[in-house]
N, C-alpha and C positions, 0 to 999 in steps of 0.2 A: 469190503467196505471198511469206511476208516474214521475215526475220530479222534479229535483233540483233548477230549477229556477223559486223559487218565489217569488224574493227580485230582485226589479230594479237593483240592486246595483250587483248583481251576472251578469248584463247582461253589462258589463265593456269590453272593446276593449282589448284582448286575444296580447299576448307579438309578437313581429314580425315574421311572417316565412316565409319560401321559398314560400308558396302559398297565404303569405296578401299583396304581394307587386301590387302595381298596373300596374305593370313591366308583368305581370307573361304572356306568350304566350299562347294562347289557346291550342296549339301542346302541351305543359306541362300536359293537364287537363284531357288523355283518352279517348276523344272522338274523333267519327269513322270519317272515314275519309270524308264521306258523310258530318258530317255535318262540320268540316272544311272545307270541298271545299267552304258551302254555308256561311260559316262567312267569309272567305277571298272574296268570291264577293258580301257580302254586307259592305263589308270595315270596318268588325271588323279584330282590329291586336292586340291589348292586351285587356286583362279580365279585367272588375272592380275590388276593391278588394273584392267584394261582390260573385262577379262571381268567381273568383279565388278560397274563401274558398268553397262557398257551392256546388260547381259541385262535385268536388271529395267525399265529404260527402254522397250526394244525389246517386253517381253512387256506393257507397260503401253500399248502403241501413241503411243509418242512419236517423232518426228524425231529424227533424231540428227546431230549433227558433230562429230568426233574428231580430234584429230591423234594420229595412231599411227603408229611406223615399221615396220620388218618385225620380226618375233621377237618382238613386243609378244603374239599370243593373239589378234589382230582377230580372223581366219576364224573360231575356237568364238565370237567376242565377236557377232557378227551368225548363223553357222549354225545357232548352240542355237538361240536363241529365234525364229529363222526356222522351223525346222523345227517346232516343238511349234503353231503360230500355223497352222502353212500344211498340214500334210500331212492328207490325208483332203478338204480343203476346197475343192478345183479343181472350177473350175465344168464341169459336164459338157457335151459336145459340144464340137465344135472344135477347134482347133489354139490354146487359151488358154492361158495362163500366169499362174502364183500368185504368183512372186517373180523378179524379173531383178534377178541378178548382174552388172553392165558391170566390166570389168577392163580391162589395157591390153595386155595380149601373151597370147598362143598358152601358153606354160607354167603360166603362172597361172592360164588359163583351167579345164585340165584336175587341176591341183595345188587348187583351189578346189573344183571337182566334187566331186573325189575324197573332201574334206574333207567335205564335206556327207553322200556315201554312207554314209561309218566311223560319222559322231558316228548317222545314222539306222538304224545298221541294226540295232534291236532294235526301233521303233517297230512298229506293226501299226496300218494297212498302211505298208507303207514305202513315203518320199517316192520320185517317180519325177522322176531330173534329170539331165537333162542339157548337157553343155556343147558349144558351137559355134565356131570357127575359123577363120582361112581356113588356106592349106596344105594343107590336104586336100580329097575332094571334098564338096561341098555335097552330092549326092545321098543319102548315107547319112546327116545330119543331116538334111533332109527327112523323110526317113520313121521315124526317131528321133520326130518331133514332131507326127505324127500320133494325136491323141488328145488335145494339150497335155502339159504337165510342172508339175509343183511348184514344181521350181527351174530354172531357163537361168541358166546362167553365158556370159557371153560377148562376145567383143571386140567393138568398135563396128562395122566394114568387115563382118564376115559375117553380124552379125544386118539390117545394111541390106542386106543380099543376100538372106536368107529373108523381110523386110517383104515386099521387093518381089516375090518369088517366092508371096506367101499362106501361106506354109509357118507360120508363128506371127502370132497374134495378141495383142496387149497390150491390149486394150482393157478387160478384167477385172481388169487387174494389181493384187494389194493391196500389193506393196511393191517398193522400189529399192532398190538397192544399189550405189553410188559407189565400187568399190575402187582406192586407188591416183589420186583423183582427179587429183594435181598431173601425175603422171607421165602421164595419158593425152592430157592437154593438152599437156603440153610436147612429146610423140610425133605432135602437130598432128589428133588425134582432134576439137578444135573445130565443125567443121560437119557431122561425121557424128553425137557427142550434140545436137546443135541438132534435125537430122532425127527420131533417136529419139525425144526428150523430148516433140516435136510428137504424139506418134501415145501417147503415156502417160493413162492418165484426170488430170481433175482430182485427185482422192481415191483417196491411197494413202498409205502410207506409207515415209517418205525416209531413208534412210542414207549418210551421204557419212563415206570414213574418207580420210585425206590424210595426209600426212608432213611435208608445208610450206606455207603457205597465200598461195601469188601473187597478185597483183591476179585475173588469170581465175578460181581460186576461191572465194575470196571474192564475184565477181558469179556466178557458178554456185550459190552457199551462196543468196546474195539471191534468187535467181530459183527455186526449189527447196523450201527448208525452212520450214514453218513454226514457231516457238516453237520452236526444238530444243535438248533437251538439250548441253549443249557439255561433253566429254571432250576432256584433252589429256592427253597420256601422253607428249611425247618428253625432258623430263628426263631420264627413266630409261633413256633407251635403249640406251648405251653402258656401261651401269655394271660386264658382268659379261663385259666386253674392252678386254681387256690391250693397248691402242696402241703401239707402236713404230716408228721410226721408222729408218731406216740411208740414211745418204748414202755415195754408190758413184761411182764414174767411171760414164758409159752404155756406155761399152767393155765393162765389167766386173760389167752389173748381168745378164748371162745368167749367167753364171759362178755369182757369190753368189747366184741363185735356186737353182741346181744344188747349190749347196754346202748353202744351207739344207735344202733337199728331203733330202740324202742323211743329212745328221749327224742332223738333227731326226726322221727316219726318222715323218713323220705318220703318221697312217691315212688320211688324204684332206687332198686342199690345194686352196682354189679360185683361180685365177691370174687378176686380169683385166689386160686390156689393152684400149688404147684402141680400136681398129679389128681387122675382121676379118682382115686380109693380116699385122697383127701378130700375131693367135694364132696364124696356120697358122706365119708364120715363126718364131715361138718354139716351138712343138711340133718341128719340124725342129729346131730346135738342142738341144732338150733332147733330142731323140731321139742326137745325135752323141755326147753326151755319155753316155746309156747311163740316159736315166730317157724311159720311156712317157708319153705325157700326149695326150688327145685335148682336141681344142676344139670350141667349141659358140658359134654364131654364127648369123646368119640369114641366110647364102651356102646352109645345110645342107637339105636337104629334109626336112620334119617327118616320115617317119619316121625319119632317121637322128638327126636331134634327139631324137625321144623317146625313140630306143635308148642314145642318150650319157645323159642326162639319167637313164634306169632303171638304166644301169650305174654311175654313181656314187654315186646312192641306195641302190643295194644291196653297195656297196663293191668293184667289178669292176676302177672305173678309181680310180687314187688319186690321178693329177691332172690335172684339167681348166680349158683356159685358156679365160676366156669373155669376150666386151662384155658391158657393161649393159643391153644390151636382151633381150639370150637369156638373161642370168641372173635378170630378175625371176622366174622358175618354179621358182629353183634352191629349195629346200624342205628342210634337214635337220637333224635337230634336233639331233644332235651334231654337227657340221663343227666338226674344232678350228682350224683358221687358214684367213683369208684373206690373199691375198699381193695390194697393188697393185706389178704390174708396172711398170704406166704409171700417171698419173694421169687421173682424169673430168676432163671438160672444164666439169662442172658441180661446186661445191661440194656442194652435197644431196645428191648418188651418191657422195659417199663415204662418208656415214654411210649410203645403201641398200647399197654392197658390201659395210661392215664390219659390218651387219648379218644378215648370211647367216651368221655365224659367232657363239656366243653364244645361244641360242634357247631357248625354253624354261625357261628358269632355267639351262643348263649355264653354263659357263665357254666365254670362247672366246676367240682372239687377230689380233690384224690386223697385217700388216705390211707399210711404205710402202717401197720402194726411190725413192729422188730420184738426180738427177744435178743437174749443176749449173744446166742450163737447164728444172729442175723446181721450184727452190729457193722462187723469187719465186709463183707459185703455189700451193706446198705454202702459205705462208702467207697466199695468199687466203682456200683454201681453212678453215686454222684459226680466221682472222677470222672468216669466213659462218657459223660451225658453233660459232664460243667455246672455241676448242680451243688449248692452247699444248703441243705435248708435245718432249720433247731428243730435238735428234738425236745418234745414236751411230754408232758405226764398228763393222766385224765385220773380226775381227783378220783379217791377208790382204788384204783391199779396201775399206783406205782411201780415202777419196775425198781427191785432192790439192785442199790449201791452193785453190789458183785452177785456174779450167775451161781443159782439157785444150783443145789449141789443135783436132783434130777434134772436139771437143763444140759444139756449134749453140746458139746464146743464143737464147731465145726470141722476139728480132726481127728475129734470120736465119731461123729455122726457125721455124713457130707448129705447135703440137703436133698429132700426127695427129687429122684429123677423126673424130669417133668414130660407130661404125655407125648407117645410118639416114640420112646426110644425104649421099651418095656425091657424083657429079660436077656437077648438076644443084644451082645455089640452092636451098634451099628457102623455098616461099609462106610469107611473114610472115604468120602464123597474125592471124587476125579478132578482133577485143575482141570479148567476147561480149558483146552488144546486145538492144534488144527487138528487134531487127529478126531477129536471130538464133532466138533464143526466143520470139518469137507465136507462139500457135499461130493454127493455121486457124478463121477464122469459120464 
């Protein structure tokens, strides 16, 4: 398989048309009437423009590659026209499947699902899909996928558990789905999509949606897509949150988090921080202080994850401190601010945290606390990303002139490693190769 885009530069915002405007009605897009009845009663009235380009693509069986961040509309921009294509049309007998979903974590896996259930559930018959994980037992997904599914959404480690168990078979598959590409590669999924892809038909069709496009995929794009439609949406991704920026002593940035939480009285705040031992211990301190806040991390056992996780979506907890990796699942369309506690160790994870906030067309706001051994950093990070925003002071805790003689400079102290890569090196993930990607003669 072959593609033309292998230069970032080739993935450039495509001249205007009737279908980029963000105007565009879903009535415009050829889908049944079924599931426009069910977007007009979940009070969708116009498409992203994400949604606008790739539906008609996707219903016209084209390839796709998009750069989209999170709060862009992807999941409707792939589920509509997945579901109208796939439901009713699983091939009978067996444990097959019509459409796999690969994602990169446990939250997104079932946040994606779920996605798929709402936009189908007016359809007749309705898609039957399910998602897969690890964390939990395999046995009850087993027998979930007895009969095959519509749709499998699910992370790479547990569907190479049920390959090898017989539980699902792909050999039928008429479509993929890439979500989160960059991100699954960077979380060292590499050799587990290599295995999958092996066991995929030649003829299907390809969806790869990304947020950044690194050397790996870009050769994942090459080995994968043919002729593919190319969407890029991340221009726009920040446009409708408010950056701010506060430099703090590190002494003093538990405090001004507390301070903010209290005067700004949110309705939800999501907090991250770089490492798990940092949630827990900022939850304790906030807790001294006299404000609740659970965290959510992958120390947690998936069901106590998906009890935190259900209680801020339905406004139980108002603030929850989380890493980057437990927070890709985080899903809500109103969340008014994110707060970076700490900062990612990665440039890109900062516009995926300040993306949790902003969604859907609301408004939403992010806000960076630095210290002084953050400073050099924060402006990596604004270089990577094209971002120059002032920094300000919040009267009460200023940040002094020169770093506090306990504050750690970045090459006495190098910033907590952030969850996922614990005590243990981890294996310099493989350039993806044909050696990788042959399949079996």
């Amino acid at each position: 398989m072959t593609t033309n885009a292998l230069d970032p530069s080739a993935l450039e915002p495509s001249a205007p048309s009737a279908l980029s405007l963000s105007t565009t009605d879903f009535s415009q897009l050829n889908l049944v009437k079924a599931l426009q009845a069910r977007l007009h009663h979940l009070g969708y009235q116009q498409a992203t423009p994400i949604q606008a380009k790739a539906i008609p693509a996707i219903l016209a069986g084209r390839d796709l590659l998009a750069g989209a961040k999170t709060g862009s509309g992807k999941t409707a921009a792939f589920a509509l026209p997945l579901l109208q294509k796939l439901v009713g049309q699983r091939a009978g007998g067996g444990n097959h499947v019509g459409a796999l979903v690969l994602v990169p974590t446990r939250e997104l896996a079932q946040q994606v699902a779920d996605s798929f259930i709402s936009y189908g559930a007016e359809l007749a018959p309705r898609a039957k899909v399910i998602a897969v994980f690890g964390g939990v037992s395999v046995n009850s997904q087993m027998l979930a996928l007895r009969g095959g599914a519509d749709i499998l959404v699910a992370t790479p480690g547990r569907l190479l558990d049920l390959l090898g168990s017989n539980a699902v078979k792909l050999s039928q598959l008429k479509a993929l789905v890439l979500d989160e590409a960059d991100r699954m590669l960077n979380l060292g999924f590499t050799e587990e999509l290599g295995e999958i892809l092996k066991q995929l038909p030649d003829q299907k069709q390809t969806l790869l949606f990304s947020a950044t496009f690194p050397e790996e995929v870009l050769s994942l794009t090459a080995k994968l897509l043919t002729d593919p439609v190319e969407i890029q949406m991340q221009e726009a991704q920040s446009a409708d949150i408010e950056q701010r920026v506060y430099t703090v002593n590190r002494s003093n940035k538990t405090a001004l988090l507390a301070e903010l939480i209290k005067v700004r009285q949110w309705r939800q705040v999501l907090v991250f921080a770089s490492a798990k031992r940092s949630c827990d211990h900022l939850a304790q301190k906030l807790e001294k202080r006299g404000i609740s806040a659970q965290v959510f991390h992958g120390d947690k056992a998936q069901g106590a994850r998906s009890r935190v996780l259900d209680g801020f979506k339905n406004g139980e907890i108002t603030v929850l401190i989380a890493t980057d990796i437990a927070a890709r699942g985080i899903d809500i369309d109103k969340l008014p601010v994110v707060i970076n506690f700490e900062l990612p160790r990665s440039p890109a994870d900062y516009l995926h945290r300040i993306g949790r906030s902003g969604r859907a067309g609301e408004t939403g706001e992010a806000i960076s606390l630095i210290s002084h051994d953050e400073y050099h950093h924060f402006k990596v990070i604004e270089k990577k990303n094209k971002l120059r925003l002032p920094r300000e002071q919040y009267p009460g805790f200023e940040a002094d002139a020169e770093a506090p003689l306990d504050c750690p400079s970045r090459q006495d102290k190098p910033m907590a490693k952030p969850e996922g890569t614990g005590k243990k090196k981890r294996k310099k993930l493989p350039k993806i190769n044909d050696a990788i990607w042959k399949r079996p003669s």
